[in-house]
C-alpha positions in Angstrom: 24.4 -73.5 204.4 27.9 -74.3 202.7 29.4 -71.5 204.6 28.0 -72.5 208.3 29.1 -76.4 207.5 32.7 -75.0 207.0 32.6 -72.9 210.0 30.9 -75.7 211.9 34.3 -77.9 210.6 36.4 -75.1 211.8 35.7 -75.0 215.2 35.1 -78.6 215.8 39.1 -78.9 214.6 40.2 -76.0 216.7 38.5 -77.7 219.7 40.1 -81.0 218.7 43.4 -79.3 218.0 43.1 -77.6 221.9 42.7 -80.9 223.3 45.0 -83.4 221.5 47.7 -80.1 222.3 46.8 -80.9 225.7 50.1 -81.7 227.5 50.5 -85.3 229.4 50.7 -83.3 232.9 47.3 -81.3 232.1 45.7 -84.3 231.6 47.4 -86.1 234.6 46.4 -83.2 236.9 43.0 -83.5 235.8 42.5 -87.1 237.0 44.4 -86.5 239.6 42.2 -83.6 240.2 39.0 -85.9 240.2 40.3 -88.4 242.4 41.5 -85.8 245.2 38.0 -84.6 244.7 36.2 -87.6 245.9 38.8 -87.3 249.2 37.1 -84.3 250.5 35.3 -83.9 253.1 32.4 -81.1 254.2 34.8 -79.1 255.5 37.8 -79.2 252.8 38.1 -77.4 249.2 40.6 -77.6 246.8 42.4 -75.4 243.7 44.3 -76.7 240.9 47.2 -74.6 240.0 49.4 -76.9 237.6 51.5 -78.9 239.0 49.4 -78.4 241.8 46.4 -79.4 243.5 45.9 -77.8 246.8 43.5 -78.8 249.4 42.2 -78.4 252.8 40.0 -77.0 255.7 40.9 -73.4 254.3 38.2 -71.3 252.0 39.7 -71.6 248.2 40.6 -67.5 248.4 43.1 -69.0 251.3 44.4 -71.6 249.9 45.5 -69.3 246.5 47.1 -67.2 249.1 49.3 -69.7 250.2 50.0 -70.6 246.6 50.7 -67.2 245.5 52.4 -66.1 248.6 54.5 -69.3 249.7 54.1 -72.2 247.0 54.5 -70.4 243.3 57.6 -68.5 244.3 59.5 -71.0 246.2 58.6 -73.6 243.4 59.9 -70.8 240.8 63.0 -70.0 243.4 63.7 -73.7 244.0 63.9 -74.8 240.0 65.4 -72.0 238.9 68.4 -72.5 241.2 68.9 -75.8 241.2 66.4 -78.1 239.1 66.7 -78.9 235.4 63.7 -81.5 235.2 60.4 -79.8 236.0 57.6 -82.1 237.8 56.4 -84.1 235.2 53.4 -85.6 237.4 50.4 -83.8 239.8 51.8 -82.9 243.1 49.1 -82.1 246.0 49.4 -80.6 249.1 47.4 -80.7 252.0 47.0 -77.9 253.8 45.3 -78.1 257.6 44.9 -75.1 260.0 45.4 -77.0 263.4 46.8 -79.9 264.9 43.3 -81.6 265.4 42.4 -81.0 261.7 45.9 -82.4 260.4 45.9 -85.1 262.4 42.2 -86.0 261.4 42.7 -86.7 258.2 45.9 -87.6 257.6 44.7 -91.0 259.0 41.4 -90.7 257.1 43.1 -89.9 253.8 46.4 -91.9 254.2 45.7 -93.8 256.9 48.9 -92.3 259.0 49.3 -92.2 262.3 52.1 -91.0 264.4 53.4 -88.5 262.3 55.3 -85.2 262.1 53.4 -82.2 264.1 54.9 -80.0 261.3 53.6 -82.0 258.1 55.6 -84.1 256.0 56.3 -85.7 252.3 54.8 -88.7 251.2 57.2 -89.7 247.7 54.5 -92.9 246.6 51.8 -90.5 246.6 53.3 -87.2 245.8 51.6 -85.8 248.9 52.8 -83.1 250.9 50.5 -83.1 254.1 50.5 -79.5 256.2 49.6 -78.5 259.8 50.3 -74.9 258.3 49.2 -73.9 261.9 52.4 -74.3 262.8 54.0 -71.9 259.7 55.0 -72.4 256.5 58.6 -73.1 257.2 57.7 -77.2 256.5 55.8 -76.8 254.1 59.0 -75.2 251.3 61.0 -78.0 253.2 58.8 -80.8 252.1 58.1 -79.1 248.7 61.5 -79.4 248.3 61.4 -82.6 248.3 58.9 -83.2 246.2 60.4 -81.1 243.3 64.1 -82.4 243.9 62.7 -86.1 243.5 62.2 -85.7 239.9 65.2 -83.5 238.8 67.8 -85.5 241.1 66.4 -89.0 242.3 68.2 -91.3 244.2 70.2 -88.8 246.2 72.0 -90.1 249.6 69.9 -89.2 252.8 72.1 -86.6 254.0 71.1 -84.1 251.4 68.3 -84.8 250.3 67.7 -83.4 253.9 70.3 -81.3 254.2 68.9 -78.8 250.8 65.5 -79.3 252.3 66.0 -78.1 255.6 67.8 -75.2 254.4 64.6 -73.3 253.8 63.4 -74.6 257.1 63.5 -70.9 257.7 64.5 -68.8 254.4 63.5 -65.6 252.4 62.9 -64.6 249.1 65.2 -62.0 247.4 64.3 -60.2 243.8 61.3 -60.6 241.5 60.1 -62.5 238.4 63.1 -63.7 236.4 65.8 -62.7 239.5 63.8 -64.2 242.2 66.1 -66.4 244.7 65.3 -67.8 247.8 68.2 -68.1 251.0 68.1 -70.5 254.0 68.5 -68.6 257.2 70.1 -69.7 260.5 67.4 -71.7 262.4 66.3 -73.7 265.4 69.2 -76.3 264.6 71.9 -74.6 265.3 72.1 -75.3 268.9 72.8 -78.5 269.1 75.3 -78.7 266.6 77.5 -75.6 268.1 77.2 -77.8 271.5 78.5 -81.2 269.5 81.7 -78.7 267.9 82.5 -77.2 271.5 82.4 -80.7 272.5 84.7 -82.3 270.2 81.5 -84.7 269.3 81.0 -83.7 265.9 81.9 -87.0 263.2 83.2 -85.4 260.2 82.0 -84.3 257.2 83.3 -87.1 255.3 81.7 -89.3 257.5 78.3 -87.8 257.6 78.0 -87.8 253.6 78.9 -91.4 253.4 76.5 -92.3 256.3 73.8 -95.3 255.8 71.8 -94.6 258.9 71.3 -91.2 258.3 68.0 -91.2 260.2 69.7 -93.0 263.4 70.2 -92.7 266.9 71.6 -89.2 266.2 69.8 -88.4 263.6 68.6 -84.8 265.1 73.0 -83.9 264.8 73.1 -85.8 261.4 69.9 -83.1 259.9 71.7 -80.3 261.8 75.0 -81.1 260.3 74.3 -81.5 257.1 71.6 -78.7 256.9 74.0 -76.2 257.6 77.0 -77.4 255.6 74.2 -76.7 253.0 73.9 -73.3 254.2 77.8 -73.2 254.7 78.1 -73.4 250.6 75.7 -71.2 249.8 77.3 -68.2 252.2 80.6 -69.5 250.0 78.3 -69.2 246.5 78.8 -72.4 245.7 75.3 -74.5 246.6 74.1 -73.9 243.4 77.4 -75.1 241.7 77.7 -78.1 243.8 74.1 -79.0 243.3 74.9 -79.7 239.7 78.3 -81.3 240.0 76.8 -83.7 242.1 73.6 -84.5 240.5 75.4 -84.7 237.0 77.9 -87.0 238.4 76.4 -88.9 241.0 77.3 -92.5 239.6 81.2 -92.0 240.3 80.3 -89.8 242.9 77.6 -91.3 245.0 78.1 -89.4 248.8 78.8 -85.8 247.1 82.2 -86.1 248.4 84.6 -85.4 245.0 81.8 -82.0 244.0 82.2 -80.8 247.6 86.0 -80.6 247.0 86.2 -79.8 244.0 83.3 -76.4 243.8 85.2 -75.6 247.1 88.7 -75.7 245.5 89.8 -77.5 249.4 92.9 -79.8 248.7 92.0 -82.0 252.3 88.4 -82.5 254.4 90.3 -81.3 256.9 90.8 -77.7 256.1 87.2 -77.8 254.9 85.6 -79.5 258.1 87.9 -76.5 260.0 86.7 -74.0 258.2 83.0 -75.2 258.3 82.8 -75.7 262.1 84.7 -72.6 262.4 82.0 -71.3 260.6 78.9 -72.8 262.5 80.6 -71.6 265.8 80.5 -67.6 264.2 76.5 -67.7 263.5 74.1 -66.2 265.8 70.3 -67.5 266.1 67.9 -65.4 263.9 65.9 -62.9 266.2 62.5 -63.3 265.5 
């Protein structure tokens, strides 16, 4: 009897010890996983893969797919390359097959209307929301967002958007501890060649110290500063800047003195020649 009380005592503490062990972001997802829960409709499930909760109108084998596949390993990529902080709070993403379906119950969930066909980022609810019909380019662009707010917060406009865009169209290269992911040339690029051929492009200085990023020519502003983004990392140096900036960003609030000084440029305007130089050199990806 002595000898089952004391293994009775033994197991209650290990179950005890399991639990109070529990980290704060287990038990966050957790709640977070029971409130999501209560969102879904007959025709949505969900899986929790920490940080993550991922729903939708997909079966649950489909939605681990897309974690396994797309999510995990741009998440791994993404901090590995640039993010010191991990998330330290649930993030969920909605994941919708079609337009109809997206559209549904973004306004049923959220209550949005009039939004992105692609998907978008919602920062108050740590929400990514996905018409994955339309790929899964958006959805590492918003998840980029989403894992940059923690590790760098605060960050001007034109790259916060600028690094997420980057993997508007991107691939993974290596596995496990060597995996990396690269932004590819993309549907942007157009439009900003025309603007350099034109002699319309504002300057680099100019765009990083914009405060209307999202303006009347906000299209040129993502464009711009999307592939300037790309532009360091063909030089090597995205990664480099990315941390010069971040760790510095109260004397250096627009980027301007990292750029500079990762790129070893002693004017903007050898680097804005070089960079347009460089824009006007890149072909489109061939599908």
């Amino acid at each position: 009897m002595c000898r089952f009380f004391i293994l009775f005592i033994l197991i209650a503490l290990r179950v005890y010890n399991a639990y109070a062990a529990e980290s704060p972001l287990a038990q966050a997802l957790s709640t977070k996983a029971a409130e999501v829960k209560k969102l879904l409709a007959d025709d949505l499930r969900m899986i929790v893969r920490e940080p993550f909760i991922i729903a939708g109108n997909l079966s649950e084998k489909n939605l681990a797919t897309w974690h396994q596949q797309t999510i995990q390993p741009a998440a791994a990529a993404l901090g590995r390359q640039y993010f010191t902080t991990p998330p330290n709070a649930p993030i969920v993403i909605w994941l919708f097959t079609d337009a109809d379906t997206y559209t549904r119950h973004a306004e049923r969930i959220y209550g949005d209307k009039d939004i992105s066909v692609y998907g978008y980022y919602k920062p108050d609810q740590r929400a990514l929301v996905m018409n994955i019909g339309t790929g899964g380019g958006t959805l590492i662009h918003e998840l980029a967002h989403a894992l940059a707010a923690v590790d760098f917060p605060g960050q001007p406009d034109w790259f916060n958007e600028g690094l997420a865009s980057l993997y508007e169209q991107s691939r993974f290269a290596g596995t496990g501890e060597k995996l990396r992911i690269y932004g590819l040339t993309n549907w942007r690029l157009p439009k900003l060649q025309e603007a350099i051929k034109a002699g319309k492009l504002q300057s680099l200085t100019e765009l990083m110290s914009l405060r209307d990023f999202r303006g009347a020519n906000m299209g040129l502003n993502y464009a711009q500063a999307r592939y300037f983004c790309q532009y360091l990392q063909e030089q090597g140096k995205l990664e480099e800047y990315y941390r010069a900036f971040r760790d510095n960003r109260e004397e250096d609030p627009h980027g301007l003195k990292a750029a500079k000084k990762v790129l070893g440029a002693e004017a903007w305007q050898i680097i804005d020649a070089d960079y347009q130089k460089w824009v006007l050199g890149l072909r489109p990806i061939k599908n």
